[in-house]
C-alpha positions as CSV (number, residue, x, y, z in Angstrom):
1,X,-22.7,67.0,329.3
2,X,-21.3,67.8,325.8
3,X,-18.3,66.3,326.9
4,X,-19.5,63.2,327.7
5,X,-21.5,63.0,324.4
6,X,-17.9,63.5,322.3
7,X,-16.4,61.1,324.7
8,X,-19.3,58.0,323.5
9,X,-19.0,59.3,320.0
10,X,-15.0,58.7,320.0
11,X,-15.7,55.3,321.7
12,X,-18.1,54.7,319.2
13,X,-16.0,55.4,316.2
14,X,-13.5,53.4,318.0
15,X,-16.0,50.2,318.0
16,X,-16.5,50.3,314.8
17,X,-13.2,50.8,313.3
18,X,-10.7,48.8,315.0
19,X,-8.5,48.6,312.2
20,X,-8.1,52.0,312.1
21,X,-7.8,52.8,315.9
22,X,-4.6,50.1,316.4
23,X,-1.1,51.9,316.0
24,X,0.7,50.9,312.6
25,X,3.8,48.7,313.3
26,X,4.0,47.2,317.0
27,X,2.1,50.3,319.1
28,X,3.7,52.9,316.2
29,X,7.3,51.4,315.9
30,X,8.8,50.0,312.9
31,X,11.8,48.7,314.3
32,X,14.2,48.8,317.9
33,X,18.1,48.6,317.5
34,X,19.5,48.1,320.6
35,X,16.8,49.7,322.5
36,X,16.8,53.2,319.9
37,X,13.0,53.1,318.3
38,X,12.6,53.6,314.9
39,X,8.7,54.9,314.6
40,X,6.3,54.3,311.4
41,X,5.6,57.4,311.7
42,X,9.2,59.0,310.5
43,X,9.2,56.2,307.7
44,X,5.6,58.0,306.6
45,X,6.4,61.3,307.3
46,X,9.7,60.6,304.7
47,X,7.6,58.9,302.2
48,X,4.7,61.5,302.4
49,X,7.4,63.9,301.6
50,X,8.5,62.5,298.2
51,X,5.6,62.9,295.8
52,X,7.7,61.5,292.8
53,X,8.3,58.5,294.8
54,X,4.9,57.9,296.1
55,X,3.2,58.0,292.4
56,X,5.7,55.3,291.8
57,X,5.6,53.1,294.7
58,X,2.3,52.6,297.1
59,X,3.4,53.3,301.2
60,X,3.1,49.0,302.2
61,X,5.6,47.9,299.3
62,X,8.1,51.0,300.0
63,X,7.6,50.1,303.8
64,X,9.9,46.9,304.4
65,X,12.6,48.0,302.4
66,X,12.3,51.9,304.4
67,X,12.5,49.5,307.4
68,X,16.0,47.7,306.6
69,X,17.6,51.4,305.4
70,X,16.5,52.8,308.8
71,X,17.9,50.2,310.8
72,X,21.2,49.8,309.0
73,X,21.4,53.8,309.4
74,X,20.9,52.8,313.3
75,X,23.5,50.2,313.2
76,X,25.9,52.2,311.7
77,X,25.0,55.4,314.0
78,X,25.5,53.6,317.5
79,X,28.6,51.7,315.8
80,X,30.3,55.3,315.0
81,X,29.4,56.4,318.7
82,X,30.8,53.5,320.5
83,X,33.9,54.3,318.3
84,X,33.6,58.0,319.4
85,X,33.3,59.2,316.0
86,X,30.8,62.1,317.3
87,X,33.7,63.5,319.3
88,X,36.0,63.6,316.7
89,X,37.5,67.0,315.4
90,X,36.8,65.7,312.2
91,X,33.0,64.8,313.0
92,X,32.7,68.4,314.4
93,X,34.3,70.2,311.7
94,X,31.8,68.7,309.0
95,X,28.9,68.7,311.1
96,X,29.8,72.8,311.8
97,X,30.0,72.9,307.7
98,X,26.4,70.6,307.4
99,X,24.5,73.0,309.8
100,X,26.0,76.2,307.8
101,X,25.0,74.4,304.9
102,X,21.1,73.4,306.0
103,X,20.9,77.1,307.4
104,X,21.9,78.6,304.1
105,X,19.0,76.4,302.1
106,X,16.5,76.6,304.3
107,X,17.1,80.7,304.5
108,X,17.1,80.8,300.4
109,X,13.9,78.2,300.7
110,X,12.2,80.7,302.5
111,X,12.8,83.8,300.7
112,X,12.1,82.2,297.3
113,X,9.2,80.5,298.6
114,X,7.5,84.5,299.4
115,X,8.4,85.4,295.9
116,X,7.4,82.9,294.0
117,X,3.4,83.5,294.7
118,X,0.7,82.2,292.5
119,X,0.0,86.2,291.3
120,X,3.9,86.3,290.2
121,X,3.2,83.0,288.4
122,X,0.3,84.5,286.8
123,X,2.5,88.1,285.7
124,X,5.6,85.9,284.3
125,X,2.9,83.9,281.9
126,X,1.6,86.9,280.8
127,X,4.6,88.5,279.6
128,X,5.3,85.3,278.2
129,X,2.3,85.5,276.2
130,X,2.4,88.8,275.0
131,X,6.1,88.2,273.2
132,X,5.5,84.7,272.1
133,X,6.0,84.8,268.7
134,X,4.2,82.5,266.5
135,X,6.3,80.0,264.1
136,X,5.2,78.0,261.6
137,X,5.0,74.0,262.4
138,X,4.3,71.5,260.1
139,X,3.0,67.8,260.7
140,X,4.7,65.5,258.1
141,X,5.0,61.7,257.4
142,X,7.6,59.9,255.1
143,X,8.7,57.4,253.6
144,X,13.0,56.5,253.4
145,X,14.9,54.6,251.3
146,X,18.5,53.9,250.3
147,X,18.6,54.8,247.0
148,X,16.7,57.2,244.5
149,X,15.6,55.0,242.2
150,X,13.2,53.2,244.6
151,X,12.0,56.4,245.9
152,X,11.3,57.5,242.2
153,X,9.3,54.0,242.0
154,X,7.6,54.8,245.7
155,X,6.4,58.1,243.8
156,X,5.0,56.3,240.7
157,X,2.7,54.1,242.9
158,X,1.6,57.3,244.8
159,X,0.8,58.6,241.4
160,X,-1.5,55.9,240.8
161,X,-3.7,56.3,244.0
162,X,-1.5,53.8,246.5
163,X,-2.0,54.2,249.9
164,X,0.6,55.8,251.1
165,X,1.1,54.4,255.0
166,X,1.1,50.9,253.0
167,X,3.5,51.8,250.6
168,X,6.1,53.2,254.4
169,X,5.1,49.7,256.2
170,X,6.3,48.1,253.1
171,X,9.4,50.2,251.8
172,X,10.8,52.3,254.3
173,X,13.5,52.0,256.1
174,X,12.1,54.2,259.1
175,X,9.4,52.1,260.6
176,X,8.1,55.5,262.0
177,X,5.9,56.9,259.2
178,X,4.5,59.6,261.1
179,X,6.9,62.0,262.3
180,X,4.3,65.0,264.3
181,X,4.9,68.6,263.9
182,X,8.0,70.0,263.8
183,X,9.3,73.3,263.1
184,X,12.6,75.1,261.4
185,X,15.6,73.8,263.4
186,X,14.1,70.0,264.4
187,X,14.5,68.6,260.6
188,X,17.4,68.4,258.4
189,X,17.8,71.6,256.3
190,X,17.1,69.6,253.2
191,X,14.1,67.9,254.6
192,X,12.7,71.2,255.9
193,X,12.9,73.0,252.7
194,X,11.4,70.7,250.6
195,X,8.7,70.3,252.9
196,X,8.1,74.0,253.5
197,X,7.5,74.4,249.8
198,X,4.6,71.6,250.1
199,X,0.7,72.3,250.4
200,X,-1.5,70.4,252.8
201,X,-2.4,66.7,251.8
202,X,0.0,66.6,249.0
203,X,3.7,64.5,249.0
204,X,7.0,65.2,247.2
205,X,6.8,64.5,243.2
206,X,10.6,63.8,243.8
207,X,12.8,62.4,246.1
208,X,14.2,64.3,248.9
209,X,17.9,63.6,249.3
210,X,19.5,64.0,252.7
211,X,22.6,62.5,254.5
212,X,19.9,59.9,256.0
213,X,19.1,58.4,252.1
214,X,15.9,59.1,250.0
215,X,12.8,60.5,251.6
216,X,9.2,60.8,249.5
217,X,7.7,63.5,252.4
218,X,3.8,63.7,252.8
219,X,2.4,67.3,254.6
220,X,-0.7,66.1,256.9
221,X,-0.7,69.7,258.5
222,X,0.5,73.2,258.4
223,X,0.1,75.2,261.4
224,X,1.7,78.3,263.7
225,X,2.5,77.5,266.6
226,X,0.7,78.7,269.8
227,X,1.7,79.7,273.4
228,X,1.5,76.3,275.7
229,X,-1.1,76.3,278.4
230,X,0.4,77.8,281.7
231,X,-0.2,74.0,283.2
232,X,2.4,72.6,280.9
233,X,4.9,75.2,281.9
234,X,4.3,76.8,285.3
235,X,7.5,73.9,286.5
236,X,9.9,76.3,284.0
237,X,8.0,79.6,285.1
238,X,8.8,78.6,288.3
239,X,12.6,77.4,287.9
240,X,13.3,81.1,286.2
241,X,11.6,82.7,288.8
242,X,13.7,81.1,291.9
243,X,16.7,82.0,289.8
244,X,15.6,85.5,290.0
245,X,14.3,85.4,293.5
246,X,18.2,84.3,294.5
247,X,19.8,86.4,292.7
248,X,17.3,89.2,294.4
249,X,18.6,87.5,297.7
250,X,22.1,87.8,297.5
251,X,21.6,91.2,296.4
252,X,19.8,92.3,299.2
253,X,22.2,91.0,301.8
254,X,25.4,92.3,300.1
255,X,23.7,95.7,301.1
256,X,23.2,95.0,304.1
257,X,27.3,93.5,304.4
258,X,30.3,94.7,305.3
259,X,32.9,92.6,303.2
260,X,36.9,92.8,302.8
261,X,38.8,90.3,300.5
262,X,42.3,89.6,300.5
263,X,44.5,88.4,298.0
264,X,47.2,85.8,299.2
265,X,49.8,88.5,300.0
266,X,47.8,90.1,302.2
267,X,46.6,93.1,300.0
268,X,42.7,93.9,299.6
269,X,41.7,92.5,296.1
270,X,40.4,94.8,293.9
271,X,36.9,94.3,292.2
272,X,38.6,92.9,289.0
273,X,39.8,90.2,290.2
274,X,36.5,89.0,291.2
275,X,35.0,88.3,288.0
């Protein structure tokens, strides 16, 4: 009796969506070459796997183009069997080297992918946070000019209360006033130690000279830097960690190996000549 209840509901669900219960494409295919289906379904299962491309591209505009790369990959296909390509030593010998290949990436997929957990995610961060070491950032805007003689005259105004971001949109040869936080190493070495010297709120009393011309420099903010959020870096926690987990890898099996090397003549080589 329960049976028959689920079987109504289906029908039911069925009725009242009919949109949803008719196969995408013509009964689920996309496409026939020469009697060889091409399915929606594959063309979704490879857009579903791209994440980059689907925030880029929704599935019905990616669709008809999908459609003409899969059936030009058909084309091509049946055209290379006719011509007995697939029995070919040469078609053999790569597709022996493809299927060591695709072995080799899905083992290394597999073991990284049981190393790098969310709990050795969580360890690597920590570390990370416990040797950060703060430096000292400083948020800065400026204005640039050719010579020092207008940057002396910039100064003067700034001296008698002008607004400084009017005086940049007028003089400067930037057109990028603000410049964010930066720390030792970003700047110029002139630029930085002048305004390393410089309190918060105030501006240079003289000109700043550096191979880019004259800069009157303005310090909105001091501050020390800080360790970033583990959502802004987990994607490089994770990179270091499947370095790590590979080099674990091949570690592991070269234990487990029995390996002799020969040079050309014949000789075994000796571990020297290996690095």
């Amino acid at each position: 009796m329960q049976k028959k209840y689920l079987a109504l509901a289906a029908v039911s669900i069925l009725l009242m969506n009919p949109l949803n219960a008719a196969a995408e494409g013509k009964n689920g295919v996309a496409a026939v070459v020469n009697g060889q289906k091409i399915t929606v379904s594959e063309i979704r299962d490879a857009y579903n796997a791209n994440p980059e491309l689907k925030k880029k591209v929704p599935f019905d505009e990616f669709y008809p183009k999908a459609v003409e790369v899969y059936v030009n990959g058909a084309i091509l296909y049946q055209a290379a069997e006719k011509d007995k390509i697939t029995s070919s030593a040469d078609y053999k010998q790569q597709l022996k080297l493809a299927k060591e290949e695709l072995a080799r990436k899905l083992y290394l997929e597999k073991k990284v992918e049981k190393k790098i957990t969310p709990k050795a995610v969580e360890e690597f961060y920590k570390g990370y946070k416990a040797n950060f070491k703060p430096e000292k950032e400083i948020k800065a805007s400026h204005i640039l000019v050719k010579d020092e003689s207008t940057a002396k005259n910039i100064i003067a105004k700034l001296n008698k209360g002008e607004d400084f971001n009017a005086l940049a949109d007028k003089y400067s040869l930037d057109k990028q006033a603000e410049l964010g936080y930066f720390n030792k190493g970003v700047m110029v070495e002139e630029f930085w130690d002048a305004a390393d010297t410089m309190k918060k709120g105030t501006y240079s009393k003289k000109p700043v000279k550096t191979q880019f011309g004259y800069h009157i420099i303005k310090v909105e903010d001091i501050r020390d830097t800080k360790p970033l959020p583990l959502s802004k870096i987990e994607p490089q926690i994770k990179a270091r960690l499947t370095q790590k987990a590979i080099a674990e890898t091949f570690e592991e099996i070269n234990k487990n190996s029995k390996v002799e090397r020969y040079d050309l003549k014949g000789k075994p080589m000796k571990a020297a000549e290996l690095k």
